[in-house]
C-alpha positions in Angstrom: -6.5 52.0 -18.8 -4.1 49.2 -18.8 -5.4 45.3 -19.4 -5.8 43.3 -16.4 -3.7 40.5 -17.3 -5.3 37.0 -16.2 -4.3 34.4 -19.1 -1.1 32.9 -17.7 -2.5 30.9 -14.6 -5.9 29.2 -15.8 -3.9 27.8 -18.9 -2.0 25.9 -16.7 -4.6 25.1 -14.4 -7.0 23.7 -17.4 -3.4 21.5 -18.4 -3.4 19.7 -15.2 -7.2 19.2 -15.2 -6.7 17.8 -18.9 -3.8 16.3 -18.0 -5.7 13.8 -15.4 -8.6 13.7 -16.9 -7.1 12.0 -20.1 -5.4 10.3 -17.7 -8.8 8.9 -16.0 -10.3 8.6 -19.4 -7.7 6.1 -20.6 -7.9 4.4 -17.3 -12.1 4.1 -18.3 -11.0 2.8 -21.7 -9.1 -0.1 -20.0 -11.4 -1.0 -17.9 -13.6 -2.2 -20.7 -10.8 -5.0 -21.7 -9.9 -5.4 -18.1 -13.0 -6.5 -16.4 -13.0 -9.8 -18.4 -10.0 -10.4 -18.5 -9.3 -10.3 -14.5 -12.3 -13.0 -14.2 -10.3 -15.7 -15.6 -8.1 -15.8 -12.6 -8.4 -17.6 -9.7 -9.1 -15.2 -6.5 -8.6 -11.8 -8.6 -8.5 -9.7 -5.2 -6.5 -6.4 -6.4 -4.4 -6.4 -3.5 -3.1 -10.0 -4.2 -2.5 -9.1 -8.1 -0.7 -5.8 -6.9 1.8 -7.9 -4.5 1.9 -10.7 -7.3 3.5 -7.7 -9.8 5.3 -6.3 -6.8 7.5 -9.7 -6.5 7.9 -9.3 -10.1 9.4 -5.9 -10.2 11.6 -7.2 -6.9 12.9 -9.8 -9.1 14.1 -7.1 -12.0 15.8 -5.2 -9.6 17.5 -8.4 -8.5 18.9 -8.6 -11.7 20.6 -4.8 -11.8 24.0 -4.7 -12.1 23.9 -1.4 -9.9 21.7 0.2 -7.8 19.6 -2.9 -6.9 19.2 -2.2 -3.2 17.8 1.2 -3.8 15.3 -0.7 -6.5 14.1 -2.6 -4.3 13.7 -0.1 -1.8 12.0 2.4 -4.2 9.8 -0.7 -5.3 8.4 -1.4 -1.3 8.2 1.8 -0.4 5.9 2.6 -3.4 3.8 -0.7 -3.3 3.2 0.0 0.5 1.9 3.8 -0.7 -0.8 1.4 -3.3 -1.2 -0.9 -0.3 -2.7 1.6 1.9 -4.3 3.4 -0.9 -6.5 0.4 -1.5 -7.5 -0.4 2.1 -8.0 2.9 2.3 -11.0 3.0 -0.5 -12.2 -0.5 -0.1 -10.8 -1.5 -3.5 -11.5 -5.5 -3.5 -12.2 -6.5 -7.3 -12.3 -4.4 -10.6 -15.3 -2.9 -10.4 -14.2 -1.5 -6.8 -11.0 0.2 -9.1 -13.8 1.0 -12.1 -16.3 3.0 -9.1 -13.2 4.9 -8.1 -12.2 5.6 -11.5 -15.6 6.9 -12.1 -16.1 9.2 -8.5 -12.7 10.7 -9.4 -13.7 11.7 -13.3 -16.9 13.5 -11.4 -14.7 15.2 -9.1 -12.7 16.5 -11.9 -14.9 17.3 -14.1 -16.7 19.5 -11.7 -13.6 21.4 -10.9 -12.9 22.2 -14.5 -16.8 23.5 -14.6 -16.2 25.7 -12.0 -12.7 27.0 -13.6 -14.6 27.5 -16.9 -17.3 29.0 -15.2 -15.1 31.6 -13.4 -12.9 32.3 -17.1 -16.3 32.7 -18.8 -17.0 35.3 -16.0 -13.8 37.2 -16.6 -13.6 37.4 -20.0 -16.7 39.0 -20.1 -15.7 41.5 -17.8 -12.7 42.3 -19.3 -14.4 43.0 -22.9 -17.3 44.9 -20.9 -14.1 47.2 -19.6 -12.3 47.7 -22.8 -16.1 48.6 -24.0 -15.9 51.1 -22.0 -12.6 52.4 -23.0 -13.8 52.5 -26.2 -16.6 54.4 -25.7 -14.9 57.0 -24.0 -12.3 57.5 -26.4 -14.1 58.0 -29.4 -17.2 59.7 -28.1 -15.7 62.9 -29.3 -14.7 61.7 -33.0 -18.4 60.6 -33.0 -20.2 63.7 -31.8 -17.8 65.8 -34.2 -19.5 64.0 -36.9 -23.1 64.6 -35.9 -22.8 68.6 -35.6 -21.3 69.0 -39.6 -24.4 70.2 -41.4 -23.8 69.2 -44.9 -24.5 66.0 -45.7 -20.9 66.0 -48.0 -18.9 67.3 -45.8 -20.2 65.0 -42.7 -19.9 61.5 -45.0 -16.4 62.8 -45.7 -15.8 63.2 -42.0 -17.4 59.6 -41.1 -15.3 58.0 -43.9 -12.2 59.5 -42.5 -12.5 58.3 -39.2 -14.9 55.5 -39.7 -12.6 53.0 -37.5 -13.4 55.3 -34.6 -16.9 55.7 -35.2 -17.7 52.3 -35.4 -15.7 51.1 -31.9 -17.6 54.1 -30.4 -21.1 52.8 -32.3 -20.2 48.8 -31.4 -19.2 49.6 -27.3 -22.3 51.4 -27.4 -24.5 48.8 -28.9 -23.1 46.2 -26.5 -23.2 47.9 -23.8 -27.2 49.2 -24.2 -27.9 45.4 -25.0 -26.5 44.3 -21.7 -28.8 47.2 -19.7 -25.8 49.7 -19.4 -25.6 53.1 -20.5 -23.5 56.2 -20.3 -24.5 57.4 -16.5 -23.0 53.9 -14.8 -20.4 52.8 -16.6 -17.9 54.7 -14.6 -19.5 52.7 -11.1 -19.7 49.7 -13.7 -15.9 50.5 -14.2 -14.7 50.7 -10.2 -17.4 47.8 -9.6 -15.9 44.9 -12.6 -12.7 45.9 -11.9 -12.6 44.5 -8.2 -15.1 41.8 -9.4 -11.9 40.6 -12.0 -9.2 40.8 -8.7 -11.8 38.5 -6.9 -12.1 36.2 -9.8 -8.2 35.9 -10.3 -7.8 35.0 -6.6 -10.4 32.4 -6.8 -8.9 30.9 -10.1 -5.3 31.1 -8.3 -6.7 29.6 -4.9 -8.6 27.0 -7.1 -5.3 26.1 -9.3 -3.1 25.9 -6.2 -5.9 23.4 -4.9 -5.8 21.0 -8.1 -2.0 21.4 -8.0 -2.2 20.2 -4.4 -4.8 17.7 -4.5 -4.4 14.1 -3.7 -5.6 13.0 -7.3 -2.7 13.7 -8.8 -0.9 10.6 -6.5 -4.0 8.8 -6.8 -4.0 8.6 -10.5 -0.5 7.2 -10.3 -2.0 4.6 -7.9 -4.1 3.4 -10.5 -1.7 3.2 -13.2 0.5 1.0 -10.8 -3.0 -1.4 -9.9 -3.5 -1.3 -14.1 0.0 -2.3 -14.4 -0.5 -4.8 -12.3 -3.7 -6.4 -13.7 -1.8 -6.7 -17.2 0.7 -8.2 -15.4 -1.6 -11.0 -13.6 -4.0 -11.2 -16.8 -1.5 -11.7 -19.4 0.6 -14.2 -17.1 -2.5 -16.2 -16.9 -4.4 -15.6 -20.5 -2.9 -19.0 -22.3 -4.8 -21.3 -19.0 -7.9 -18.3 -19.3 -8.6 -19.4 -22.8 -7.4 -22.8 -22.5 -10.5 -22.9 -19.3 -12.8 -21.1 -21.6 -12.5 -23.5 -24.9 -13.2 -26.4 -21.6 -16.0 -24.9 -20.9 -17.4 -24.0 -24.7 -17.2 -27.8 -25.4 -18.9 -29.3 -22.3 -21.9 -26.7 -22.8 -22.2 -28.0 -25.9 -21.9 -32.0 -25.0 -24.8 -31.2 -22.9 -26.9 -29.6 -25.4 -26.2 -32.5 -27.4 -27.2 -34.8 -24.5 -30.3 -32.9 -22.9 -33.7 -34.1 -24.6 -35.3 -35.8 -22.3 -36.7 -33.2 -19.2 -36.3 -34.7 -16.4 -32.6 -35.0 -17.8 -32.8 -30.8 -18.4 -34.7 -30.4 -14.8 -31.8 -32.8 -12.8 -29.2 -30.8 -14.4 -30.8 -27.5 -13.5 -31.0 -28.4 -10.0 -27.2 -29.6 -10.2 -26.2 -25.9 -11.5 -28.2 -24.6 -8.8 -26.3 -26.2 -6.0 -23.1 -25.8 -7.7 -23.9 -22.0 -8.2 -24.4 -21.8 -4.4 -21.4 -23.9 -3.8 -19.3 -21.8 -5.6 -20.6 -18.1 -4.2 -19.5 -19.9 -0.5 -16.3 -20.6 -1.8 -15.9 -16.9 -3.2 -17.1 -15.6 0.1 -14.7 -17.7 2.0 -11.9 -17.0 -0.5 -12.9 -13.2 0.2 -12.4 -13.8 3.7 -9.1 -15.6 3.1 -7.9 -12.6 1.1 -8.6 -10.0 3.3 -6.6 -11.5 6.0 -3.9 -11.9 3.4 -4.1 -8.4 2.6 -3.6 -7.8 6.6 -0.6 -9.9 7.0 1.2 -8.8 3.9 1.0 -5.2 5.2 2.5 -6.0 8.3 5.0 -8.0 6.6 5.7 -5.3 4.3 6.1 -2.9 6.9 9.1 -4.9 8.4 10.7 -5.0 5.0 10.5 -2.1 4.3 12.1 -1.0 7.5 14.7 -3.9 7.1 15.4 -2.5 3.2 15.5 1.4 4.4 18.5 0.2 7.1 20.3 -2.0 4.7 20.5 1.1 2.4 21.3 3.5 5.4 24.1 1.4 6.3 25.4 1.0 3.0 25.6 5.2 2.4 26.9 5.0 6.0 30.0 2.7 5.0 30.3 4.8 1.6 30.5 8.4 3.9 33.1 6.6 5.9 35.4 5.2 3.0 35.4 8.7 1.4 36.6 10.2 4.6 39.3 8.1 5.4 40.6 8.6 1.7 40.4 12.6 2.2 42.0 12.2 4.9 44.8 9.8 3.8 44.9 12.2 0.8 46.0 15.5 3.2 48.5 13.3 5.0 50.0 12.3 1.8 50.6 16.0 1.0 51.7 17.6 4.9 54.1 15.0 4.1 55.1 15.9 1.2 56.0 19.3 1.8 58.3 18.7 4.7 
């Protein structure tokens, strides 16, 4: 019976799933640095450090000797994709980008147990069926060994054929382990061979799904919002650190200073109210932000459809030029040959 073939398309599959989930798991790993490094600035909304690094990359293209138009095209029309991604999932701060991160890892991760789930099922069919072959095919070489009388003769026999004897003895075994004997295994036969067609049209329905999915864009989302929070981070780490050694050195003026208690009770109360102040300032700054976020879509929008004519134009003007000069060129030879 010939092998039902099945190897080619789960490979793949399982190198996209491990493909984005290395992907996610480095995206996890950053996180970790990421999260302290985004609270040193100064209203770290991810859709404000996303349009920061998106003025920076508009700048680069600026500077292109060629191609800058189409740049800075390429550079709106993909920072209006992130944009929308981010209203779209609510992604405010870092830990909004870590949750998403982490729902997106499950999702995966799920998908590749199914897959393996569904390749475990198959390969044990497939063994069960060439079992079976097995069985069949050496019954005879077996039972020829059983009717020689003489003990010398048969050993002889067995030793001569002993590679067929033991596939015959090992399907057997097997089989009788998993409950199946002799009278079913052609019905076991007719039954796993339509259970492995189902299974491969699962796997290929599943693959074509992963291929298809939206994580595969989304990942490349969040390595444009990680580039952007290096960018923003490491722009402002020199004033982070300069903020932080402020801070180390006024704590510890006031550990110096604090031994009397009504001192340590007056200055409790003060880091109370400024505690509050400073959540009402966040919230309002959150507020702030949000309406930001609005009006740099809309304004984004019109660039982008300002950008996408400029560049129309342009290919329109270049279409032109090379027409008139093909069709200078054919004048220039009619008159030629007359």
């Amino acid at each position: 019976m010939k092998p039902y073939s099945f190897h080619a398309r789960p490979k793949r599959t399982n190198n996209n799933i491990r493909r984005l989930l290395n992907a996610l798991r480095d995206l996890a790993e950053w996180m970790k640095d990421a999260r302290e490094r985004v609270h040193r600035i100064e209203n770290p909304t991810i859709s404000n450090m996303v349009m920061t690094y998106y003025e920076h990359r508009d700048e680069v293209a600026k500077g292109y000797e060629r191609g800058t138009k189409k740049a800075e095209l390429g550079n709106l029309q993909y920072v209006s994709k992130v944009q929308v991604y981010i209203e779209q999932n609510n992604l405010t701060t870092i830990d909004d980008v870590e949750r998403i991160i982490s729902e997106k890892n499950d999702l995966l991760k799920q998908a590749k147990d199914g897959l393996d789930n569904k390749k475990s099922e198959l390969k044990r069919i497939k063994k069960n069926l060439s079992l079976i072959d097995d069985y069949y095919e050496n019954k005879l070489v077996y039972e020829e060994s059983r009717k020689i009388f003489f003990k010398a003769k048969q050993n002889e026999y067995r030793e001569k054929h002993h590679a067929e004897i033991s596939k015959f003895q090992k399907a057997k075994r097997i089989l009788s382990e998993q409950g199946y004997d002799e009278p079913s295994f052609e019905i076991c036969r007719e039954m796993w061979t339509e259970k492995m067609a189902a299974l491969e049209d699962e796997i290929k329905t599943e693959s074509e799904k992963i291929k298809n999915d939206p994580i595969n864009q989304e990942v490349k989302m969040l390595d444009y919002i990680r580039d952007a929070v290096d960018f923003m981070t490491d722009k402002k780490k020199s004033d982070g650190d300069a903020d932080s050694d402020g801070d180390d050195a006024a704590s510890g003026g006031e550990q110096m200073t604090t031994t009397d208690e009504a001192e340590k009770k007056a200055q409790e109360q003060a880091a109370q109210e400024q505690a509050m102040q400073t959540a009402q300032m966040q919230a309002q700054q959150q507020t702030q932000a949000n309406q930001s976020g609005h009006r740099q879509r809309v304004s984004m929008k019109a660039k982008l459809e300002e950008k996408t004519e400029v560049v129309r134009r342009s290919d329109e003007l270049k279409r032109t030029a090379i027409s008139r000069e093909h069709d200078e060129t054919k004048r220039k030879k009619r008159q030629t040959s007359l």
